[in-house]
C-alpha positions in Angstrom: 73.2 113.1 97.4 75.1 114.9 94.8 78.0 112.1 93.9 77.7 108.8 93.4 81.0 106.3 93.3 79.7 102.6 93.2 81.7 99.5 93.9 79.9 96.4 92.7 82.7 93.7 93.4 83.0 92.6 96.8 86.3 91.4 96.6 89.2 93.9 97.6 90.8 95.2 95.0 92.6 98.9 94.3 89.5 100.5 93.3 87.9 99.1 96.9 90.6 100.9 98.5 90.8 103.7 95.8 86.7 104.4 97.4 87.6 103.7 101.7 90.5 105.7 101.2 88.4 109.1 99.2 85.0 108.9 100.0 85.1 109.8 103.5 87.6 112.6 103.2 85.7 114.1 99.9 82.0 114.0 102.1 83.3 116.5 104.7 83.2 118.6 101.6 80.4 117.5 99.3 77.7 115.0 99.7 78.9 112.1 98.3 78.4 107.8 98.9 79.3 104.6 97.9 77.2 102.2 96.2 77.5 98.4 96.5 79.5 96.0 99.5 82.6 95.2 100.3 83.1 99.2 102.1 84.1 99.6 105.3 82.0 101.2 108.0 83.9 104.8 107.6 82.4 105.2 104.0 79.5 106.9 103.8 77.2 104.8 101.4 73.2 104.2 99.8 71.7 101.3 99.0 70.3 100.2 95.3 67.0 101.3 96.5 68.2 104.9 96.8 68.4 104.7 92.9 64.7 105.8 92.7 65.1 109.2 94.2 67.6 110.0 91.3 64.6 111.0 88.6 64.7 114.7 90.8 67.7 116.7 90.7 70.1 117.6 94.1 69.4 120.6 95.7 71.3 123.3 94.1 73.1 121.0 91.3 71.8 120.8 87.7 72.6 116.7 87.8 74.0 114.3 90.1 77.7 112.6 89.2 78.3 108.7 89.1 81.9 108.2 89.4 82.9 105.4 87.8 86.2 103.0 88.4 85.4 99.7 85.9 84.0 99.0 83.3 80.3 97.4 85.0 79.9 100.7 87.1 80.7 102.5 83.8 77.9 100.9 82.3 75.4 100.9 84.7 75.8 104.9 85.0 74.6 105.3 81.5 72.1 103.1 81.5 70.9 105.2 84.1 71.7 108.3 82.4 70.5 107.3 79.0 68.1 104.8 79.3 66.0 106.1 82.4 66.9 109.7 81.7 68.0 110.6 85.1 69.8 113.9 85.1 73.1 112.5 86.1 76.7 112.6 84.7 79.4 109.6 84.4 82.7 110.4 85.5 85.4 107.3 84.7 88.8 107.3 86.0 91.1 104.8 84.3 94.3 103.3 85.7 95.1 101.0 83.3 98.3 101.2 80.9 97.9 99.0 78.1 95.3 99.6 74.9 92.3 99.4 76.2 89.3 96.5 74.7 86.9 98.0 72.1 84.2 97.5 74.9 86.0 100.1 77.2 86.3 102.2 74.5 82.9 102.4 73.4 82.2 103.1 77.2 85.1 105.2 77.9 83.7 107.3 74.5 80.2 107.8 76.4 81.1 109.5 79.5 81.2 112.7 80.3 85.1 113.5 81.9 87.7 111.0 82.2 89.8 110.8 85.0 93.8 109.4 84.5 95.9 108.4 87.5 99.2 108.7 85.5 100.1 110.3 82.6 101.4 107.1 81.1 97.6 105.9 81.8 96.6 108.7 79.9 98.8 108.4 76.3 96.8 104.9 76.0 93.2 106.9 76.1 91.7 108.1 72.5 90.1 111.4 74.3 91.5 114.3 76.9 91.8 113.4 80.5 92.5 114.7 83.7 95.4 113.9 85.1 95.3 113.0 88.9 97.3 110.9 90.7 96.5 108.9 93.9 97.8 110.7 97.0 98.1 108.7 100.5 97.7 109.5 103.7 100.5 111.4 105.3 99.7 111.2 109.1 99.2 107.2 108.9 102.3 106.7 106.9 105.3 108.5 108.6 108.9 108.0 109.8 109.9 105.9 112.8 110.6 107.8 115.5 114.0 106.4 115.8 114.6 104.7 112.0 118.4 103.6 113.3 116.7 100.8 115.7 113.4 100.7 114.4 114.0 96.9 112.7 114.6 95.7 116.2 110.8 95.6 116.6 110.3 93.0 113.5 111.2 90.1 115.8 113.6 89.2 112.2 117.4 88.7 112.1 119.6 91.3 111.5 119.9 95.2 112.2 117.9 96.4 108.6 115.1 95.1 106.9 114.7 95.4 103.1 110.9 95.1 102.2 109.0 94.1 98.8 104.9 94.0 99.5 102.6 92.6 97.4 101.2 89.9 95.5 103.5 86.6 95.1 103.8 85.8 91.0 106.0 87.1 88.0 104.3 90.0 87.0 105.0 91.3 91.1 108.4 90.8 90.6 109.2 88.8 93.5 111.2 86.7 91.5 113.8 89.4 91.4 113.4 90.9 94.6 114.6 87.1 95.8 116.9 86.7 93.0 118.9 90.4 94.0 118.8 89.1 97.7 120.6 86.0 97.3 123.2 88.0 96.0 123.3 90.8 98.0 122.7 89.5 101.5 126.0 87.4 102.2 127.9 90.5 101.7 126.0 92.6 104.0 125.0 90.5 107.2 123.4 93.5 108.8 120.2 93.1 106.3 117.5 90.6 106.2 114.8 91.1 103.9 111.2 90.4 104.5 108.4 89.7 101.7 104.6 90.7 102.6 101.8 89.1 100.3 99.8 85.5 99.1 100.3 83.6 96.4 96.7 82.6 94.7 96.1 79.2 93.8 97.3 79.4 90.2 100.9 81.1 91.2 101.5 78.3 94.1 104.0 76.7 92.1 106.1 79.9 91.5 106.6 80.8 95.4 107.6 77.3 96.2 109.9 77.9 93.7 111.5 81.2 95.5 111.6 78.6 98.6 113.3 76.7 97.3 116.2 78.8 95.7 116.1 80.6 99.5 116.2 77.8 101.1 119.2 75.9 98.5 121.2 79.6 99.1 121.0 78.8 102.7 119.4 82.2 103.2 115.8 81.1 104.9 116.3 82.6 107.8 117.2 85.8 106.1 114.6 85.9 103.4 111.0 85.6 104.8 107.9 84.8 103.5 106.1 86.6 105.8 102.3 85.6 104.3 99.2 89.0 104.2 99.6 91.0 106.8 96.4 92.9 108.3 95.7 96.2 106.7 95.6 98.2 109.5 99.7 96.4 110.1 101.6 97.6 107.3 102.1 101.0 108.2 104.0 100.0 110.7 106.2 97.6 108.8 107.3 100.5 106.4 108.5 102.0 109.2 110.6 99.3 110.6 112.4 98.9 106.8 115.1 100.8 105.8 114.9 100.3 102.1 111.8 99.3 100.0 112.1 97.6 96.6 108.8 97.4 94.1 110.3 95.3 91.6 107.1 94.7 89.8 107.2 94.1 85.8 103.8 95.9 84.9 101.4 97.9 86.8 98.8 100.4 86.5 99.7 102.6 89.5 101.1 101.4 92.6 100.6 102.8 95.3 103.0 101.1 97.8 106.5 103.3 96.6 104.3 106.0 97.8 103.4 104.3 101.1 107.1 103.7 101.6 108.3 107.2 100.5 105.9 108.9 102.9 107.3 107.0 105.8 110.5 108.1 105.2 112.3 105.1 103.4 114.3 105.2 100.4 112.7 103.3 97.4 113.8 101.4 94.4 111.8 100.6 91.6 111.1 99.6 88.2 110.3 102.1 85.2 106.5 100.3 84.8 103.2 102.0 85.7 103.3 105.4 87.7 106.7 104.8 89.6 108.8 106.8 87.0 105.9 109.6 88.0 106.8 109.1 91.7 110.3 108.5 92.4 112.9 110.9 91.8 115.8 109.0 90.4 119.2 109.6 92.6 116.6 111.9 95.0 114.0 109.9 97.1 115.2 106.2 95.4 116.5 104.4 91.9 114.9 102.9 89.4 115.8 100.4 87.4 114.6 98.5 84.5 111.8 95.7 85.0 113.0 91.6 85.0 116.8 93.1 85.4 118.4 91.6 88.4 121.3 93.1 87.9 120.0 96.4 87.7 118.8 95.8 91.2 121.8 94.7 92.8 123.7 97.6 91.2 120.6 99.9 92.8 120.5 98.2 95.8 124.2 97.8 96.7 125.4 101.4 97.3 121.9 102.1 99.4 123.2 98.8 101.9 126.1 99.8 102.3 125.7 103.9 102.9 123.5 104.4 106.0 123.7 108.5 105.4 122.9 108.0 101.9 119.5 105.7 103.0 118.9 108.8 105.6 119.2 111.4 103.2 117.0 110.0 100.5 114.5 108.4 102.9 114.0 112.5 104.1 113.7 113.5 100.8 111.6 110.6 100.0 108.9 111.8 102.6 109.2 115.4 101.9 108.4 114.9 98.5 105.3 112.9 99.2 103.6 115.4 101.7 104.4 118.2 98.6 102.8 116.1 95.9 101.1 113.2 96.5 99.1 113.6 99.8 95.3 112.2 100.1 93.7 115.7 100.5 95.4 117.1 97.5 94.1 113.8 95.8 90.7 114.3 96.8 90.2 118.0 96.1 91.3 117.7 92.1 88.8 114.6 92.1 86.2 117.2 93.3 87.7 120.3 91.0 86.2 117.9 88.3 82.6 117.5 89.8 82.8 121.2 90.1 83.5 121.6 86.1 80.7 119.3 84.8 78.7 121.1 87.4 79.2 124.6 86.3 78.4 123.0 82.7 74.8 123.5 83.2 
């Protein structure tokens, strides 16, 4: 085993997905596994036990690499390193955009290469990084066959769906996704607009509040609270949409303007985490200021009403993901790093 990237929380999270989605493609390349539960069954993994066979070097590597995504694994890699002198290397990638706690620091300081998934990400570290940004996978998320009738499969009203995916609470956005659509949909009866995602206890509250002002608007049956859907779902409910909006008002990357983008659907989103990295303003989407309804509307509006104008910027929108931000290309500068520390000696 030459790499190492260990998940110890078994709840889904990005970094969960950030592992299923890598791993597998990197081992047909090096030999690498996961560490820890909540993988599943395509991702190649060890168990703790495996730890003990880490005193002895790989074959043909000078250490092993323990890539790192929080702040626990962080830790536990140099414990390993420093403490019980394994010959192994910590590689952390950090996603988050906001000045990071003097405990992350003092980790962040201690390992060995630093991986950023934006370059926003990066301006909040105190050391060089790495800039790599997640990629997706292209074949999975594609164009509908025919996009002109492919809402006609969402068993929802209308001809066009507009889509917002995600968690349910004010930091998501949803607030304004709902907010825009109560303006926007009694001028265009052609659209309904569908909202994918849960509401945790604490943020309850807040989506019986969106109900309500759906439901007061006398838009219910046009704006839908359509709950989690299964993972292995959504790729097809990209499809079906003709424009997503990620109105979200932080984030640390996001991958779902991708998801959308890649299957060929215009996007429009707020300048917070990676998005300003992703969309091309006026090429593949818009994006608009965080918390500014209005700057939705005005975004959304012209999209609605200009089915060549969706077209054109949902082909663009794809094109630019399969040149940029595909999985492969994601995985292979992720391994362009091992290599580096590697040929360090």
């Amino acid at each position: 085993m030459e790499v190492v990237a260990p998940n110890f929380k078994r709840r889904l999270s990005g970094v969960t997905a950030t592992i299923q989605r890598l791993v597998p493609l990197q081992a047909s390349r090096i030999a690498i596994a996961a560490l820890g539960p909540g993988l599943g069954d395509r991702v190649p993994r060890i168990g703790f036990s495996d730890l003990l066979s880490f005193w002895k070097r790989p074959p043909g590597r000078p250490f092993r690499i323990w890539h790192a995504r929080r702040n626990v694994e962080t830790l536990a890699g140099l414990l390993l390193r420093d403490l019980l002198r394994m010959p192994l290397r910590v590689v952390f990638t950090s996603a988050s955009q906001r000045r990071h706690t003097a405990w992350s620091r003092f980790l962040i300081g201690r390992v060995d290469a630093v991986i950023s998934t934006s370059s926003a990400t990066a301006a909040y570290l105190d050391r060089p990084s790495t800039v790599i940004r997640h990629g997706i996978d292209a074949e999975r998320f594609h164009p509908a066959p025919d996009p002109a009738t492919a809402w006609t499969t969402a068993g929802l009203p209308g001809q066009f769906g507009i889509g917002c995916f995600g968690r349910i609470r004010a930091q998501k956005g949803t607030d304004v996704f709902v907010d825009a659509m109560i303006r926007l949909l009694p001028g265009h009866p052609a659209f309904s607009a569908v909202i994918f995602g849960r509401a945790t206890a604490q943020h309850t509250g807040f989506l019986d509040g969106l109900k309500a002002r759906v439901l007061t608007a006398g838009l219910a049956d046009r704006i839908v609270f359509a709950g989690e859907v299964d993972v292995d779902a959504i790729a097809a409910w990209y499809r079906r949409l003709a424009i997503f909006v990620a109105p979200q008002r932080w984030e640390g990357f996001g991958l779902t303007p991708l998801e959308a983008m890649a299957s060929g659907v215009p996007v429009v989103a707020t300048t917070v985490g990676a998005f300003p990295e992703l969309v091309v303003e006026g090429e593949t989407g818009r994006l608009v200021a965080p918390g500014d309804v209005g700057a939705m509307v005005a975004a959304l509006e012209p999209l609605m009403a200009d089915a060549s104008a969706r077209a054109a910027m949902g082909s663009a929108a794809r094109r630019h993901v399969v040149d940029h931000f595909t999985l492969e290309a994601e995985a292979a500068a992720i391994i362009a790093v091992y290599e580096r520390l590697w040929a360090t000696g």
